[in-house]
Every structure is written in structure tokens, then in C-alpha cells.
N, C-alpha and C positions, 0 to 999 in steps of 0.2 A: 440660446440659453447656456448661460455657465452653472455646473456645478461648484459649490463653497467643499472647502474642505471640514471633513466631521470635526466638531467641537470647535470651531476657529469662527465666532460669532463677529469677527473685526475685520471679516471679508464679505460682509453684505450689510452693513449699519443701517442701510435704509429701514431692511424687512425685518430688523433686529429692535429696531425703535417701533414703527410699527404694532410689532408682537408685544413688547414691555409696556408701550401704552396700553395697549388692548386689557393686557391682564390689569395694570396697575390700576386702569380706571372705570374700566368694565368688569371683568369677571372677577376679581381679588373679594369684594359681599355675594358673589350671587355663589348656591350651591343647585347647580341643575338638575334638572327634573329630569326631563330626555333631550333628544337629539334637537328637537322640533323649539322645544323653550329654549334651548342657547343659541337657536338660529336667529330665532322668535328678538331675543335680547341683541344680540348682534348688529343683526339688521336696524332695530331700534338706536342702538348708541350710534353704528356710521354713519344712517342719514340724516340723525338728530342733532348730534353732538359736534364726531370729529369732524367732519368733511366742512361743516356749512359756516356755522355762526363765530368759531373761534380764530383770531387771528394766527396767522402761521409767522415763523421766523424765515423760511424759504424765500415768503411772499414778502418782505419786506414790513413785516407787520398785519396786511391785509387778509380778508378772507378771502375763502376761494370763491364767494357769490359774493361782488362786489357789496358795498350801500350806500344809498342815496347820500349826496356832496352836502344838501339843501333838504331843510322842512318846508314843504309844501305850508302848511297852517302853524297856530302858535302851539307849542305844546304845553299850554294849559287846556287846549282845545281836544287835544289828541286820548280818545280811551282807550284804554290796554286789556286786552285777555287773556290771561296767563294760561300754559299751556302745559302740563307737567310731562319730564320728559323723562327717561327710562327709569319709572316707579317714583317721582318725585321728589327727584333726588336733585334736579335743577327744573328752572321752568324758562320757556321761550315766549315772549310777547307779541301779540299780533295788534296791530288797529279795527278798532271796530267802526265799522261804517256810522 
């Protein structure tokens, strides 16, 4: 592990992007309760939000959990379940059997 030096935020741009999302798209509406509800919200935006569903520029456009090339069926076939996701602020789709 390297230490950055103090206030030189242009020596680790990863964890600096990182952070500025965090805030920008997570916590900038939310005013916390305690320790437990910003974990509680946290935990909800990484595995909901950033990590999964949204294309990265890194990845060439793609997500980190590929998706299907081909529809299996027509999708006027396919029903959706909306999913609302940290407080309904966006929602995720699933298929229903």
C-alpha cells in the first residue's frame, strides 16, 4: 500500500471518482439517521446500482454482470416487475415466470 499525499486528490483518481460518485449520487438527498441507515443506504446503492446494472467506460461500454446476446421469447411475451431501488428513486426489472 501507498500512502497519497494530504490534499493531492490527483494521486489516486480511482478512490477519488469512487468517493465523488458516492456522494454525488448517493448521499448528496439523504440526511442520516445513524451509523446503521448510511450503512443500511450504502450497501443498497453498491449492489443495486453502481456495481451491477449500469454500463462502465473501463468495460468498454459493458456491465460488470454481463447480459444476455438473444431474447429467448418475443418480448411482447415477456412481463416485467418493477423493482424500486434505493427509496424509488430508480427501479430495476425482472421477468416473471
Amino acid at each position: 500500500m501507498k500512502w497519497t499525499a494530504y490534499k493531492s486528490p490527483w494521486q489516486n483518481a480511482y478512490a477519488e471518482r469512487v468517493i465523488g460518485t458516492i456522494k454525488r449520487e448517493c448521499t448528496d438527498h439523504l440526511i442520516p439517521i445513524n451509523r446503521k441507515h448510511i450503512h443500511n443506504h450504502l450497501s443498497d446503492y453498491i449492489h443495486n446500482y453502481y456495481n451491477t446494472h449500469r454500463p462502465h467506460q473501463g468495460l468498454d461500454g459493458q456491465t460488470p454482470i454481463p447480459t444476455p446476446t438473444h431474447l429467448p421469447v418475443k418480448v411482447e411475451e415477456v412481463k416485467l416487475k418493477p423493482t424500486p431501488v434505493m427509496n424509488g428513486i430508480y427501479h430495476t426489472y425482472k421477468r416473471v415466470a
